[in-house]
C-alpha positions as semicolon CSV with decimal commas, in nm:
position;residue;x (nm);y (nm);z (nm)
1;X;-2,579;3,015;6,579
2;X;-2,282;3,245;6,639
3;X;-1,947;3,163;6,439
4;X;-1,742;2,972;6,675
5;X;-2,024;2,844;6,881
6;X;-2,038;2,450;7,035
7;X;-2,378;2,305;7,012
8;X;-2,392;1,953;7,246
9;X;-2,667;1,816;7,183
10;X;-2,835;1,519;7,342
11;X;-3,143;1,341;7,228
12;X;-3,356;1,228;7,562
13;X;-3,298;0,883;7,731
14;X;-3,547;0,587;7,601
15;X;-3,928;0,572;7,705
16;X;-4,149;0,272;7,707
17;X;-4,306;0,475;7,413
18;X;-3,960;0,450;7,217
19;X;-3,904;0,062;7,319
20;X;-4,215;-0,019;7,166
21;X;-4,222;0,184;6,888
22;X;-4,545;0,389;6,989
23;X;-4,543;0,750;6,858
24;X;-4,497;1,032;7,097
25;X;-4,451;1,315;6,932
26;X;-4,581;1,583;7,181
27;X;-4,727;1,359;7,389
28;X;-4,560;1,355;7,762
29;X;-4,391;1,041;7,851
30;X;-4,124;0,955;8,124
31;X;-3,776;0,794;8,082
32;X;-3,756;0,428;8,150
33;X;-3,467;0,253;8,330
34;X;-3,286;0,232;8,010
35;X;-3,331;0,578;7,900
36;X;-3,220;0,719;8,285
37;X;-2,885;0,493;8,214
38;X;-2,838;0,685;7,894
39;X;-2,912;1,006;8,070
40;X;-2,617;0,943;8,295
41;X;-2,429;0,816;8,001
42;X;-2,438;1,114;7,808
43;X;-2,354;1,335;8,157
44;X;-2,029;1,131;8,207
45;X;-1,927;1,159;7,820
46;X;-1,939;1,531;7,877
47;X;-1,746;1,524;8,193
48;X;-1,453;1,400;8,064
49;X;-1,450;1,713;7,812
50;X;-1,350;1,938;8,044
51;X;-1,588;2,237;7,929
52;X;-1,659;2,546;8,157
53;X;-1,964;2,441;8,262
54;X;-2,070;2,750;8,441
55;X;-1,993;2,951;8,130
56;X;-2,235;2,712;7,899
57;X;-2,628;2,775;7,856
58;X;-2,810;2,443;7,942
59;X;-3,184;2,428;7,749
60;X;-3,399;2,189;7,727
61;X;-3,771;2,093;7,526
62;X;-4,064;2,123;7,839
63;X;-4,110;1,781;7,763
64;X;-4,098;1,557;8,084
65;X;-3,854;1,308;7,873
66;X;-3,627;1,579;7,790
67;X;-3,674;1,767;8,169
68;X;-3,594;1,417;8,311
69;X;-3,256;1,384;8,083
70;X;-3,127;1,755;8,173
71;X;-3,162;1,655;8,517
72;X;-2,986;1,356;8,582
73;X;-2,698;1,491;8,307
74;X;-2,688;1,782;8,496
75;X;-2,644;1,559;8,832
76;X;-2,363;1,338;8,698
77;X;-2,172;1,682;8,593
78;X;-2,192;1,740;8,972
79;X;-2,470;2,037;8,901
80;X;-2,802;2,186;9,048
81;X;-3,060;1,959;8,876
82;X;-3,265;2,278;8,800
83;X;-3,032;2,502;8,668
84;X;-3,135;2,555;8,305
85;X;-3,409;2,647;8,051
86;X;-3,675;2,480;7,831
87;X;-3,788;2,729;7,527
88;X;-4,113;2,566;7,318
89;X;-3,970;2,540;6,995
90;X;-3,725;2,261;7,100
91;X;-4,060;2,044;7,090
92;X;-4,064;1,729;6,933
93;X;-4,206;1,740;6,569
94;X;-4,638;1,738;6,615
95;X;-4,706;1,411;6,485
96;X;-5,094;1,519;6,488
97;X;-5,346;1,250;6,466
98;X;-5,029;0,971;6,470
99;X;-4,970;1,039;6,826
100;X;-5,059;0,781;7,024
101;X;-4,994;0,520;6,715
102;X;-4,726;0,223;6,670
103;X;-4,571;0,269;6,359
104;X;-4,618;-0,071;6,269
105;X;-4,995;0,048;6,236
106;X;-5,009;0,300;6,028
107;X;-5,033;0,106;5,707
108;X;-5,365;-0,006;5,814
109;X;-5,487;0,333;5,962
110;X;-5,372;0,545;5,702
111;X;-5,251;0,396;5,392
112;X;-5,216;0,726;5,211
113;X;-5,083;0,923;5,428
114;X;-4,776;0,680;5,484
115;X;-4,787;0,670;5,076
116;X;-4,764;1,063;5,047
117;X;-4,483;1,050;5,357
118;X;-4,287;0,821;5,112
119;X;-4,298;1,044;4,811
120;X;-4,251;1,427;5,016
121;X;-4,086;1,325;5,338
122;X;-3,992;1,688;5,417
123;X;-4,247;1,832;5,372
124;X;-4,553;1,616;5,425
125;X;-4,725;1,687;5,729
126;X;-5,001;1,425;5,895
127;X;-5,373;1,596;5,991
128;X;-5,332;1,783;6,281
129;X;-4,957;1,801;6,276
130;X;-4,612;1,953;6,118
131;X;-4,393;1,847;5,872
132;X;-3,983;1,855;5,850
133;X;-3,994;2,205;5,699
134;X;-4,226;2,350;5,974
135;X;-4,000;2,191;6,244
136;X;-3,706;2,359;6,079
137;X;-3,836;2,680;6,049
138;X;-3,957;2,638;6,414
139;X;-3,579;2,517;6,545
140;X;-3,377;2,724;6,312
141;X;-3,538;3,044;6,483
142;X;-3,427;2,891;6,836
143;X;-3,088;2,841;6,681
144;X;-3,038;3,135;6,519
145;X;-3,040;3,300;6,914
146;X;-2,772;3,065;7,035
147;X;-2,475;3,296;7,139
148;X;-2,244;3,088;7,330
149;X;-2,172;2,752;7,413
150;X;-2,454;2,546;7,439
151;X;-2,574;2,247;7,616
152;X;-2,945;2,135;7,449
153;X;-3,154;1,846;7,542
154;X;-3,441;1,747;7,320
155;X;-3,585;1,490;7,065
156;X;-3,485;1,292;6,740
157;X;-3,722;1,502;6,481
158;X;-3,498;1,827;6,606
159;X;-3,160;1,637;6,611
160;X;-3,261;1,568;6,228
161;X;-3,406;1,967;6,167
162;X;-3,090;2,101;6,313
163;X;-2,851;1,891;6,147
164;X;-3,041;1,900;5,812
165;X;-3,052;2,324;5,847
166;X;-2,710;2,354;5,971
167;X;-2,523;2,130;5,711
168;X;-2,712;2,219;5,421
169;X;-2,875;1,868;5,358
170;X;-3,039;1,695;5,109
171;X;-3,425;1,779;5,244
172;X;-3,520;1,412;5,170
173;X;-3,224;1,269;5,365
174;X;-3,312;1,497;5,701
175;X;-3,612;1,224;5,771
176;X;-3,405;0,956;5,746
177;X;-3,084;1,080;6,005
178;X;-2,981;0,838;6,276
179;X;-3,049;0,963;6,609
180;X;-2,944;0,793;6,897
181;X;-3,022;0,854;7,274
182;X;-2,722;0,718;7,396
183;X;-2,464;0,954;7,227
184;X;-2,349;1,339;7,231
185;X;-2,381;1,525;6,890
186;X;-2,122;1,782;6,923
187;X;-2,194;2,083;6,616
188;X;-1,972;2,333;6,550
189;X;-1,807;2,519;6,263
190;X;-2,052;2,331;6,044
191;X;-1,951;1,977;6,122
192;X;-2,057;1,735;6,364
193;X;-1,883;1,440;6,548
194;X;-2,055;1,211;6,807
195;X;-1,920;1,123;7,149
């Protein structure tokens, strides 16, 4: 990210997925009542910044959860709901064969591989998906192109890559990083506030 550079970043609105605590990963899921509140939310908490809005690049993951949340932020700051981009690599972390999943069953379906999450959080990966330190190396590449003032939409496993790459964190605390859906992350200069 250029010195100097504001990175707002919003984590999408809730899904029925997130309510019940159902793994999406890369799975497609839509924003539930809740989650369309938050999108709003998070458009009016960046209103009253008074940025230069047409000056800022607005991105988004191709997720529909993420789409969804650009749109109706975008909306409440009195914009086109279309005007802005979605790049791949602002995915959600690949939870492989977890998708689909409640966490609350995992014990049962895969006793070891919560066991070797536990002891290698970072960089433990489930079959079929990516670990912490692939989803940094995939997000850090997006960041490392951000030139100006950016607006970014996406999920919790990036809110954690980013902040973990960009403030030098402990790699077994990046895992474990709140992420909220109904707050603005605001990075820049190598700290972070929430809004």
């Amino acid at each position: 990210m250029k010195p100097g550079t504001t990175l707002y970043f919003v984590r999408h609105g809730q899904t029925e997925w997130n309510r019940l605590r159902r793994i999406q990963g890369q799975i497609d899921t839509p924003l539930n009542a809740t989650g369309r509140k938050q999108a709003v939310r998070n458009g009016q908490a960046l209103s009253k910044l008074g940025l230069d809005l047409r000056a800022m690049q607005f991105v988004s993951s191709p997720l529909e959860r993420c789409r969804d949340t650009i749109e109706i932020m975008r909306e409440t700051l009195g914009l086109e709901r279309t005007g802005y981009e979605t790049d791949d690599r602002l995915k959600e972390i690949n939870f492989g064969d977890w998708q689909g999943l409640h966490w609350h069953e995992l014990c049962a379906r895969d006793r070891r591989g919560m066991a070797a999450r536990a002891v290698r959080p970072f960089t433990w990966r489930p079959a079929g998906g990516e670990s912490y330190a692939d989803l940094t190396a995939r997000t850090s590449a997006w960041l490392s192109e951000v030139d100006r003032d950016t607006i970014c939409v996406s999920h919790g496993g990036v809110s954690r890559a980013l902040r973990g790459h960009l403030l030098g964190l402990q790699k077994a605390e990046v895992p474990e990083l709140p992420v909220p859906q109904d707050k603005v992350l605001v990075l820049k200069n190598g700290k972070t506030i929430w809004i």
